[in-house]
N, C-alpha and C positions, 0 to 999 in steps of 0.2 A: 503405385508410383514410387521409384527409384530417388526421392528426396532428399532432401538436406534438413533435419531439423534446426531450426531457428524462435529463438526465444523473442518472445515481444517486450519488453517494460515500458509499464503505462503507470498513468497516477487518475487517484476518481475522486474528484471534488464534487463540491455544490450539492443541487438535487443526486447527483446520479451515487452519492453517497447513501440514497435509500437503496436502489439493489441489492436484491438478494443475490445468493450464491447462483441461482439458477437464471433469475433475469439477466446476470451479467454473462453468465454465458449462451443464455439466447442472443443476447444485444453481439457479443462477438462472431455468434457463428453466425448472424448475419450480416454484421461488419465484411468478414472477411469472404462471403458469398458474394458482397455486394462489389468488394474492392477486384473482383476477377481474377485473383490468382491462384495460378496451378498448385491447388494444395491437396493435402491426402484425406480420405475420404473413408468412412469406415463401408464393413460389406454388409450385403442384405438386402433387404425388399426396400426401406427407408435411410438412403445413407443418410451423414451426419459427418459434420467435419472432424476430424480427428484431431482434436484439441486438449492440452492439459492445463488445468487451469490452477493457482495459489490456494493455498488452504481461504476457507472462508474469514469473512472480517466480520465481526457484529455491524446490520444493520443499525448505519446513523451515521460511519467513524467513515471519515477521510481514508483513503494510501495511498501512499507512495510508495514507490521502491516494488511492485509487484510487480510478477512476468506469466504470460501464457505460451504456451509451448506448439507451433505449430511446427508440419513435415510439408518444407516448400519444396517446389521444382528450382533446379540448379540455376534454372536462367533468369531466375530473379535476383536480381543485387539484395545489396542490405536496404540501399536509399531508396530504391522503388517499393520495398515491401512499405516500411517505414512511411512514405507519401502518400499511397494507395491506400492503407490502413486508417491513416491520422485525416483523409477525406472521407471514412466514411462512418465512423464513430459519433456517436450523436452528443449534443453536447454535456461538458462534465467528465468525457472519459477522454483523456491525453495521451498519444503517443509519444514516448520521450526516445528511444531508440530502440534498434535490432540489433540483435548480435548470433552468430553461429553458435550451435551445440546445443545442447541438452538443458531443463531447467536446473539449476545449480542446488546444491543438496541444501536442507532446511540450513537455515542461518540462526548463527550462534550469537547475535545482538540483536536485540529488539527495541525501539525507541516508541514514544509517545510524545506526542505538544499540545498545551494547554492556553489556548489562551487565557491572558490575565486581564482583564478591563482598566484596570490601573495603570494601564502602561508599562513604561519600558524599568522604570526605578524601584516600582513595585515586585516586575517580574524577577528583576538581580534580587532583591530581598526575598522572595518565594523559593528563587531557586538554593540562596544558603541557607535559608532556612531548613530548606527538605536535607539539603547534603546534612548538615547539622544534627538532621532528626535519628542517623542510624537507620530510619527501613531498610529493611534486607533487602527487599525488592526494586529498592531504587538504586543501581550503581552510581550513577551522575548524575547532578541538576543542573542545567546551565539556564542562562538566559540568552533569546535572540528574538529580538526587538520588543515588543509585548506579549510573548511567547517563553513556558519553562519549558524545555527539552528533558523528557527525565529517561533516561537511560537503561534497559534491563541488559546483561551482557554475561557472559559467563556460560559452562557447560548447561544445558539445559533451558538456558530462556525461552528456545522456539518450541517449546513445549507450553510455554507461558501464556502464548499468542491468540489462541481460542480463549483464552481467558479475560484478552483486553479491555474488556468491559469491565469487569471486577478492579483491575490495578487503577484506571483511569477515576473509577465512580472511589474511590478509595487513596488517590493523589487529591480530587477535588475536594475531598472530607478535609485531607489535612490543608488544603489551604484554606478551607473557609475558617477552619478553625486556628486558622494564624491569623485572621484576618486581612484575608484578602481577598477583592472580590474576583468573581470567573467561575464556571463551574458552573449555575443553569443557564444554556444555551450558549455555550464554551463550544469552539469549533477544535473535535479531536482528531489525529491524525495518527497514524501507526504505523510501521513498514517494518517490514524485514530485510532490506537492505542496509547495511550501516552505509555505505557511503552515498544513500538519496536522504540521508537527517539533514535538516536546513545546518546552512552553515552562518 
């Protein structure tokens, strides 16, 4: 089929932050089987939708800011794919919009959010504290509402990204030991989009 590649960006909260890298792309290629659109299809005795999917996220972590890559037929707009899609997604996985072209090459910031249980006064203190601290691996801490934003950015961070478990389980050490609480059963979130970081 004579296509348009078109990139999807969705976000996966809640339960559907257990998925693995392979249930989520079961859960899509029958999303997008289910939503009826002309999409490209690989060859063979067993087709299979022709789909590219984000690097993996550790089973447990929230994202945002992710995209999958399918090859639509022309005569679907961006807003029907987008509709059709965000109807049959089960729930936990959000369509946030379509856009034309290709998936966009690895990204060069990486973020994470921790919730802080302390609240929102605790979090501003969490997050100067971290800026404070020097880690290399942290470029920014902010706070946004009960939440530290901590920022990786720079040549090589989306290299970092399979590692997210490690930077998070290792931001949660040093705030325990700044005393503050968060950190078991801290709801963590990651993307490689810099501009889906909460604002």
């Amino acid at each position: 089929m004579a296509g348009r590649k078109v990139r999807v960006y969705f976000e996966k909260r809640g339960d559907a932050r257990f998925l693995s890298q392979l249930d989520l792309h079961r859960a899509a290629e029958r999303a997008i089987r289910r939503s009826r659109l002309k999409v490209d299809f690989t060859a063979g005795f067993n087709p299979h939708v022709r789909i590219s999917l984000p690097p993996a996220a550790p089973v447990g972590v929230e994202t945002t800011g992710d995209c999958f890559t399918i090859q639509v037929d022309p005569e679907h707009a961006l807003e029907q794919i987008e509709t059709r899609l965000a109807e049959q997604f089960a729930h936990g996985i959000r369509i946030v919009r379509a856009e034309e072209g290709p998936a966009p090459p690895c990204a060069r910031c990486a973020w994470l959010s921790i919730d802080v249980t302390d609240g929102h006064a605790a979090a501003e203190a969490a997050a100067t504290a971290l800026r404070q601290g020097g880690d290399v691996r942290f470029s920014r801490a902010v706070a946004r509402g009960a939440a530290v934003i901590i920022e990786l950015s720079g040549a090589g961070a989306e290299h970092r990204l399979p590692r997210v478990r490690e930077c998070v389980e290792h931001a949660e050490e040093l705030l325990r030991a700044l005393g503050f609480s968060g950190g078991t059963g801290a709801v963590v979130r990651h993307g490689s989009d810099s501009s889906a970081a909460p604002a």
